[in-house]
C-alpha positions, 0 to 999 in steps of 0.5 A: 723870442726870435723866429725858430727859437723854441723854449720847449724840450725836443725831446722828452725829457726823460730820454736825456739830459738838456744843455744847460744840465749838462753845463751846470754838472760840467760847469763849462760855458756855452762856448767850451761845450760847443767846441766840444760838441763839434769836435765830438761830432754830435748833432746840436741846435743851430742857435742856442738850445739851452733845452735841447736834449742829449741822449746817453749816446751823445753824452758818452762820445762828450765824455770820450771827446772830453777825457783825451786829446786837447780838451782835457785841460777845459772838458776833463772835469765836466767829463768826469761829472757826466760820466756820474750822470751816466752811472746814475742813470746806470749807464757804465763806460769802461776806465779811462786809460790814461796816457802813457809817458813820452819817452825820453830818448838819450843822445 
């Protein structure tokens, strides 16, 4: 194990959910849920973190980050599987609305 590497939770475990819980529900890769991670602007590990905790807040802006815009052709399902995590736990977010329609203009 590398200097600064830590096999241990960060957090309690009951307070969230791991990296590699969420994965393994989302069935993404590392590389995809960082993408997404970033790009939902939540804090991570520096360097791998398999064990480190997501809090409920954390996994609602993935969800939110994963249902719209780019992410939802790779994050859709994954979203979908944390959003039952998440009432699981009795944690309820609204509906996803979904997109209207282009609208296609006659010329």
């Amino acid at each position: 194990m590398g200097r600064g590497q830590n096999i241990e939770p960060t957090e309690a475990p009951e307070l969230g959910w791991t990296k590699q819980e969420l994965m393994d529900s989302g069935d993404i890769s590392a590389k995809t849920f960082d993408l997404l991670r970033k790009a939902a602007r939540v804090k991570g590990p520096s360097h791998g973190g398999l064990t480190h905790i997501y809090s409920a807040d954390d996994v609602v802006a993935l969800v939110l980050k994963g249902e719209g815009g780019t992410f939802s052709e790779r994050a859709g399902a994954a979203a979908a599987a944390w959003r039952a995590l998440l009432e699981a736990e009795r944690i309820y977010m609204e509906p996803r609305v979904p997109k209207r329609a282009a609208r296609v203009r006659n010329r």
